[in-house]
C-alpha positions in Angstrom: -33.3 14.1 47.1 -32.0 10.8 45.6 -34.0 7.7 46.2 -33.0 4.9 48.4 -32.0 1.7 47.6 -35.4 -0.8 47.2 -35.2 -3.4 49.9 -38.3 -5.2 48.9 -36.8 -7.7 46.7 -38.3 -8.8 43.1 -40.3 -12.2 42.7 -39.5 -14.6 39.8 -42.2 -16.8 38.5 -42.3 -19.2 35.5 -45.4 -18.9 33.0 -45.7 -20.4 29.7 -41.6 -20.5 29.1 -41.1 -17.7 29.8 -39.6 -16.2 33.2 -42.0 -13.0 34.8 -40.3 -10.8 37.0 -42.4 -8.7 39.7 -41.5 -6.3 41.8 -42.0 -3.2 43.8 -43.5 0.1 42.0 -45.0 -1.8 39.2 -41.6 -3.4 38.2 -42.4 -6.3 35.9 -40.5 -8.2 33.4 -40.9 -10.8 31.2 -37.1 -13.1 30.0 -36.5 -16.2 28.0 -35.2 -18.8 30.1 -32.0 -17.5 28.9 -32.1 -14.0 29.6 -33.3 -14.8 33.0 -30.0 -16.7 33.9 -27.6 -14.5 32.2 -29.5 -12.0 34.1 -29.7 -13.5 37.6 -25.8 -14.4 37.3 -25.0 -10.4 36.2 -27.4 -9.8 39.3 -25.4 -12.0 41.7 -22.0 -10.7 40.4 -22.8 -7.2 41.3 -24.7 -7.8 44.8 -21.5 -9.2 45.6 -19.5 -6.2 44.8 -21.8 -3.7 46.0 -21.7 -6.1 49.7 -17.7 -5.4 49.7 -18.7 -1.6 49.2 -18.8 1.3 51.9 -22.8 2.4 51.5 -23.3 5.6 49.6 -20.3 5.0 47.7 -20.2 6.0 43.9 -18.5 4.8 40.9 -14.6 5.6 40.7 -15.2 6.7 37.0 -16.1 10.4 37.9 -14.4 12.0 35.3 -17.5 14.1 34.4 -18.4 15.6 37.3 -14.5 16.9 37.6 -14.3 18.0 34.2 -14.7 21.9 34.3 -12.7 22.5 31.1 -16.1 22.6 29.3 -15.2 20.3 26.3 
């Protein structure tokens, strides 16, 4: 059985510079200031994407599940 999506979202807090991320099942994370942007922006940008998607739905790179050639 695959696991579900989480839908408890992560919390963001700032501590001595740096950017801690905690989350659900033990998730946590430490990011420059940096990181933490570039990270929240490629975050963003793929939330929107997956919103535009049907749910369940999988890459359209499959090519290795369909390859039965062996090689």
């Amino acid at each position: 059985m695959t696991k579900q999506p989480e839908k408890i979202p992560a919390e963001a807090t700032a501590e001595h510079g740096e950017v801690m991320i905690d989350g659900p099942d033990g998730l946590a994370l430490s990011l420059t200031p940096d990181a933490a942007r570039q990270t929240a922006h490629s975050i963003d940008a793929a939330a929107r994407e997956a919103q535009d998607q049907p749910t369940g739905a999988m890459p359209s790179d499959n090519r290795r599940d369909s390859d039965t050639t062996g090689g």
